[in-house]
C-alpha positions in Angstrom: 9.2 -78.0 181.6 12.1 -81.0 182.3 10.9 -84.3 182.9 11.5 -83.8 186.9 9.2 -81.4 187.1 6.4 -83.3 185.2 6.8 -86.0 187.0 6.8 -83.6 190.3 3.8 -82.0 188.8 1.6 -85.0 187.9 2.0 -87.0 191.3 1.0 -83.6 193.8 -2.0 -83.0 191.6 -3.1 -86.2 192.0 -1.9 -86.7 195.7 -3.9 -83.6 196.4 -7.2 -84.7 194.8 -7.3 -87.8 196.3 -5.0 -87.3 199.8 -7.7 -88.2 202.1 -7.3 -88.7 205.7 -4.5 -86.2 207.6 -1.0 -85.7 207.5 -0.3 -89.1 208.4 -2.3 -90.9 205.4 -0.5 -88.0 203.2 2.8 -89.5 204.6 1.8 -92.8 203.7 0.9 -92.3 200.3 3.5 -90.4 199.5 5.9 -93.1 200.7 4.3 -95.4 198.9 4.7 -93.0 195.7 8.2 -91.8 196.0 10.2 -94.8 197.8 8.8 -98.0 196.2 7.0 -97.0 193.5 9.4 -94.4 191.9 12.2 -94.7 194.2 13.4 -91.4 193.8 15.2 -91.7 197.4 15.3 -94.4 199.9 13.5 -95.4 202.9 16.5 -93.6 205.2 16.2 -90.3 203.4 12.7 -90.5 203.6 12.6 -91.0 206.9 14.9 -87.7 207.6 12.9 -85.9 205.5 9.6 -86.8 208.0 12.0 -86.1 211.1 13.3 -83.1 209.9 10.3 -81.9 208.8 8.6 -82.5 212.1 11.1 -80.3 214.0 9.5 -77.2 211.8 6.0 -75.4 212.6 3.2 -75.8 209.5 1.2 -78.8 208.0 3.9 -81.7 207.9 2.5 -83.5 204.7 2.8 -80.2 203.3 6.2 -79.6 204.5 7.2 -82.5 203.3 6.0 -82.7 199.5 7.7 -79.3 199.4 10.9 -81.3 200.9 10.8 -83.8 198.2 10.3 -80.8 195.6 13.3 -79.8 196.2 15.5 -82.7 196.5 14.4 -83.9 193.4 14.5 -80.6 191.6 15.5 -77.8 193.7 14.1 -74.2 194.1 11.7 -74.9 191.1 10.7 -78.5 192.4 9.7 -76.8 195.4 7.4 -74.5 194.4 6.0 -77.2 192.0 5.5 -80.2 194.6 4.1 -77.4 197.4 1.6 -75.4 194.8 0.8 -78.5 193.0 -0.2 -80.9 196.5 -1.8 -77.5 198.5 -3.9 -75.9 194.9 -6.4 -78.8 194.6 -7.7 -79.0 198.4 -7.8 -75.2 198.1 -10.5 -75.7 195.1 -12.6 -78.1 196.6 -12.3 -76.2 199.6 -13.4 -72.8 198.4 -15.9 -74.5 196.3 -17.7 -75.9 199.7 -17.5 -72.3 201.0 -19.0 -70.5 198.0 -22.1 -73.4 198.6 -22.0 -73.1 202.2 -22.5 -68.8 201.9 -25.0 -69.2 198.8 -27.1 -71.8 200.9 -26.2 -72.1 204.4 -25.5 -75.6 204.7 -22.8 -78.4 203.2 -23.4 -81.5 200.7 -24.1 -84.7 202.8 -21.2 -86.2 202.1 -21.4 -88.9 205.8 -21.9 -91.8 204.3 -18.8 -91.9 202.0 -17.1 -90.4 205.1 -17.8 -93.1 206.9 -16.0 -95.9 204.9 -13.3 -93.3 203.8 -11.6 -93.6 207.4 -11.5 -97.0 208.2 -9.2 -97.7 204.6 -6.9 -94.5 205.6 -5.9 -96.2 208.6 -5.0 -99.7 207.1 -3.2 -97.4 204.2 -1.2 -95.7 207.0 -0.2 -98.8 209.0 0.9 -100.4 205.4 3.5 -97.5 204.9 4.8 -96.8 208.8 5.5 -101.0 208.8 8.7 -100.5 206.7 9.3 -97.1 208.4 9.6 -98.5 211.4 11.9 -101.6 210.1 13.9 -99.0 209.1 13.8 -96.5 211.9 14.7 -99.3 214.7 18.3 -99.3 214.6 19.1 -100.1 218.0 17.6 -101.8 221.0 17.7 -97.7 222.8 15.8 -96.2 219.7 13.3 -99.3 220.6 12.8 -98.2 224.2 12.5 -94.4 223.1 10.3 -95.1 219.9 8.2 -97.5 222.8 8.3 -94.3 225.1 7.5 -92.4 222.6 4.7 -93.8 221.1 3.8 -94.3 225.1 3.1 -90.3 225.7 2.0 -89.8 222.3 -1.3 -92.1 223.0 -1.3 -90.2 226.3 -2.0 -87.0 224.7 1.4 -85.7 225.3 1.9 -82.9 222.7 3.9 -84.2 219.4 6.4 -80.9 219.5 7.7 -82.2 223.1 7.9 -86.2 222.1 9.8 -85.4 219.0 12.0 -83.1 221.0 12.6 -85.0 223.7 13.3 -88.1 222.1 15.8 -86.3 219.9 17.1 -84.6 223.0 17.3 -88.0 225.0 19.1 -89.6 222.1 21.6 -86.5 222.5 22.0 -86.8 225.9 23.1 -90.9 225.6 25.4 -89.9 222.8 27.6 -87.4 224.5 27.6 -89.3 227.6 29.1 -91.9 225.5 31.3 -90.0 224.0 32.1 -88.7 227.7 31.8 -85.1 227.0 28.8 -82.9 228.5 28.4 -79.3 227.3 29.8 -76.9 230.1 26.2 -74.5 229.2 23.2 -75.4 227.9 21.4 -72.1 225.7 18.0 -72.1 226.7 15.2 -72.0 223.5 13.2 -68.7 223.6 9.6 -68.8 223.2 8.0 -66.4 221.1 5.2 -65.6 222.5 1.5 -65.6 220.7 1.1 -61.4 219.7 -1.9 -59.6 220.1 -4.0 -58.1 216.6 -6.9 -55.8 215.7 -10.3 -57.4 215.4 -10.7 -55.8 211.9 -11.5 -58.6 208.9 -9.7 -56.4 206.5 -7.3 -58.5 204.4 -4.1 -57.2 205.0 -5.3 -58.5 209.0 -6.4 -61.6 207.9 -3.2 -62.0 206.4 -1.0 -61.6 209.3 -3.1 -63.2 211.5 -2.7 -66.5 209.3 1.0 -65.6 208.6 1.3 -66.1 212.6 -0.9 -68.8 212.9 1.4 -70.4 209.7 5.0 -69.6 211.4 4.1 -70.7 215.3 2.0 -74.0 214.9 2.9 -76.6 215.7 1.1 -80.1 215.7 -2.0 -81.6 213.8 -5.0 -79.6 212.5 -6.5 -79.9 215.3 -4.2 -77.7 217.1 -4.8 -75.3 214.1 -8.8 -75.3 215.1 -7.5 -74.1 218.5 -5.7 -70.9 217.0 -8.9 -70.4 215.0 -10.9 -70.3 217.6 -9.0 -68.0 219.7 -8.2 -65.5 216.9 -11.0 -65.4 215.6 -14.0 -66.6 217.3 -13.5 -65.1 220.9 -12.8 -61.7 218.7 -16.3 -62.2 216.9 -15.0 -62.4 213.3 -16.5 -65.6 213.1 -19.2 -67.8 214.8 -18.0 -71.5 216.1 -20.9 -72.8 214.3 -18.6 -71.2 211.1 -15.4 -73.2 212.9 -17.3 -76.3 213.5 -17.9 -76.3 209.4 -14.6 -75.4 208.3 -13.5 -78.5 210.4 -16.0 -80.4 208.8 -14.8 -79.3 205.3 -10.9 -79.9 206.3 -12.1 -83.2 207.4 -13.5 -84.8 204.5 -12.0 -83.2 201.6 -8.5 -84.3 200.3 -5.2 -82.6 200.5 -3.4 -81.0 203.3 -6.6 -80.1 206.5 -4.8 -76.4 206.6 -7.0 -75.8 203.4 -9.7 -75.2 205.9 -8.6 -71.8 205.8 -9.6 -71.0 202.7 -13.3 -71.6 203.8 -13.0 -69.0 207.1 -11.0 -66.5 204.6 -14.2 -66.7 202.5 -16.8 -66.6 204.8 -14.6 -63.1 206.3 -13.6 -61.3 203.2 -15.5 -63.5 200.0 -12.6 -64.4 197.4 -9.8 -62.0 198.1 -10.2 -63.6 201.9 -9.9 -67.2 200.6 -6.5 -66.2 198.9 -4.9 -64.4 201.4 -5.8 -66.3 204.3 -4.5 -69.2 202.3 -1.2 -67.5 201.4 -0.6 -66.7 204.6 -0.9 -69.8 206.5 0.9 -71.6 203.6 3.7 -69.3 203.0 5.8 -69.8 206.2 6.1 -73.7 205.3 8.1 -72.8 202.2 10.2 -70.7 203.8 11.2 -72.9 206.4 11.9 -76.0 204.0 13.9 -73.7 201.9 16.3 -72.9 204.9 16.0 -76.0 206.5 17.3 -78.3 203.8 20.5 -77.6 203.8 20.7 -78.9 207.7 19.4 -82.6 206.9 22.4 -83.1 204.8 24.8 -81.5 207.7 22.5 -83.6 210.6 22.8 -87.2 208.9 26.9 -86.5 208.5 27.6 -85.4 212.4 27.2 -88.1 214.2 25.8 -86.4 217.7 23.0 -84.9 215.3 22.5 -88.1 213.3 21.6 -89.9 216.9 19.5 -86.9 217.4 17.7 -87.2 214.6 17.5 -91.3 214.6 15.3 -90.6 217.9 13.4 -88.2 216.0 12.9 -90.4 213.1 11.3 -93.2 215.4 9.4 -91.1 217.3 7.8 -89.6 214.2 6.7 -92.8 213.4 5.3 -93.9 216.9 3.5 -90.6 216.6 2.0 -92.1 213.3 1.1 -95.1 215.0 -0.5 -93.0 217.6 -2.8 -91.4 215.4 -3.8 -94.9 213.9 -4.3 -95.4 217.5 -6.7 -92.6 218.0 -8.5 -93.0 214.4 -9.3 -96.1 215.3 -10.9 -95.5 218.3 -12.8 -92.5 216.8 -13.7 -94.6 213.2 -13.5 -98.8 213.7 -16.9 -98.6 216.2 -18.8 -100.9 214.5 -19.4 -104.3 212.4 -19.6 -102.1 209.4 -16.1 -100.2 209.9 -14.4 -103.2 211.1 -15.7 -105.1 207.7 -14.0 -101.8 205.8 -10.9 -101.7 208.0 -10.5 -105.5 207.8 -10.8 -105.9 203.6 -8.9 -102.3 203.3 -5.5 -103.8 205.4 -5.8 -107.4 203.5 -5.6 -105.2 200.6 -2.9 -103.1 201.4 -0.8 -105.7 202.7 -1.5 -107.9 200.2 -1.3 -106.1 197.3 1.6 -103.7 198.2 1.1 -102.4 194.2 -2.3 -101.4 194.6 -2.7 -97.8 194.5 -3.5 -96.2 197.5 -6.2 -93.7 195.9 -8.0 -97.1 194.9 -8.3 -98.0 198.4 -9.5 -95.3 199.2 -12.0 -94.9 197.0 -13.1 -98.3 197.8 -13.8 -97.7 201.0 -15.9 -94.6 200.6 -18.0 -96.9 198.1 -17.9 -100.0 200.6 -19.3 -97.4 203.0 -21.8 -96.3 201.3 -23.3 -99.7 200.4 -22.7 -100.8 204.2 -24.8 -98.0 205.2 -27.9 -98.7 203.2 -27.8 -102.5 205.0 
């Protein structure tokens, strides 16, 4: 194995044991990791990579540790960042459903929860602060980034922001350049197919191969697909849903794992794996062909506006999810204590590696909690 690939190897395993938080945490650390600690690209290419990467369906983070896979060692670094960030959440992960079948109930794991969030969100804010230094190019990609991040806290869906700030951006450009297209193609929208109720595997696996290649948004979105495929069809309970959220919560590593605990609770083992392949697989796929655009995007300049306006409305979106965490997490004396310590840290100590805040506040937490 060449040295790219170690190195490739050795920081997604040990993003995706301790990768805590959502997508946008993921994000954080791995900017942290690859832009100023390695500096294997800079903060523009990052930056692209995250826009790009949002204009795809699947789990971003994932999406985009398979992006920086294969810029810094093509098809191989690809599969090596993906397998090697997704693998370890899909361990823990199946471990919690083999316990949760054997016993009917998960580890009480709330307390360290509970401090776990708080840290994530001053870990987050730490990495989108030069983001969106670097993003703000222009006094108009301030007023769409502030419009952005406007609807985004609104509960406007991230697909249409990203889109329509990119679009917006577009739209100014051209008028610049005083040319308007004489026809505009409309975008077809494929929609959602119907499929047999049967949990065999080779069903499971298309139904998560669809879920995987339409998707679009946070894992909350994904809970929505869940449900409809496969709770209003009686595969599975929402009491079962409600766990595998749980689960996707609070262990590390991209939240689509939760899929491996509905495959097993349908089909045992061989439903973990399949399940898992199949929501997984699409995101390769679509880095793999999608690549090749960035490079073509950042060099025209009507699609490098586009994707400026995508790039800063990526990270308002980020920003909005601090928003919302914060609301849902920083409720008491005990959270703001964590949240408080956790951003002088990170701030602070811009060195300090990210998994030692977060582990810090999951202990912190758990101390507070026995106050």
């Amino acid at each position: 194995m060449n040295t790219e690939l170690k190195e490739l190897t050795k920081l997604f395993l040990k993003l995706g044991f301790i990768a805590f938080g959502g997508p946008a945490a993921h994000i954080a650390m791995m900017q942290d990791e690859v832009v100023v600690k390695r500096r294997w690209m800079s903060e523009q290419h990052f930056l692209d990579l995250i826009g790009a990467t949002n204009l795809i369906p699947g789990p971003n983070s994932t999406e985009l540790a398979i992006h920086i896979g294969y810029d810094r060692a093509g098809w191989r670094g690809l599969l090596v960042a993906g397998l090697c960030f997704i693998l370890p959440a899909v361990f823990i992960t199946g471990c919690f459903a083999w316990l949760y079948k054997s016993y009917g109930q998960l580890p009480a794991l709330q307390p360290y929860q509970y401090g776990i969030k708080p840290a994530i969100i001053a870990i987050i804010l730490a990495a989108v602060f030069p983001l969106a230094k670097k993003s703000l190019k222009s006094v108009t990609l301030g007023v769409i980034g502030a419009l952005a991040l406007g609807l985004a806290i609104v509960g406007i869906g991230e697909i249409y922001v990203l889109f329509g700030a990119g679009f917006v951006a577009l739209l100014l450009a051209l008028l610049r350049q005083k040319y308007l297209p004489t026809r505009l193609q409309s975008i077809a929208i494929v929609p959602l197919w119907q499929v047999a109720v049967t949990a065999s595997n080779t069903k499971l696996f298309f139904i998560f191969l669809k879920i995987g290649s339409i998707l679009y948004g946070s894992g909350y979105v994904l809970f929505a697909f869940l449900d409809t495929e496969l709770v209003l069809t009686g595969l599975l309970t929402r009491q079962q849903l409600i766990d595998a959220i749980a689960v996707g919560q609070f262990t590390p590593g991209p939240v689509f794992s939760s899929v491996t605990f509905v495959g097993y609770q349908l089909n045992g083992w061989s439903g973990a794996v399949v399940a898992t392949i199949g929501i997984f697989l699409p995101s390769f796929v679509f880095v793999a062909l999608l690549k090749p655009i960035v490079k073509y995007m950042r060099n025209s300049p009507l699609m490098a506006a586009f994707l400026d306006a995508v790039n800063v409305a990526s990270v308002a979106a980020i920003v909005a999810v601090c928003f919302e965490m914060g609301k849902d997490t920083i409720t008491d004396w005990r959270t703001i204590v964590i949240a408080l310590v956790s951003v002088a840290i990170t701030f602070g100590f811009r060195k300090v590696n990210s998994a030692l805040v977060v582990i810090g506040g999951a202990l912190l937490g758990y101390l507070l909690t026995l106050l």
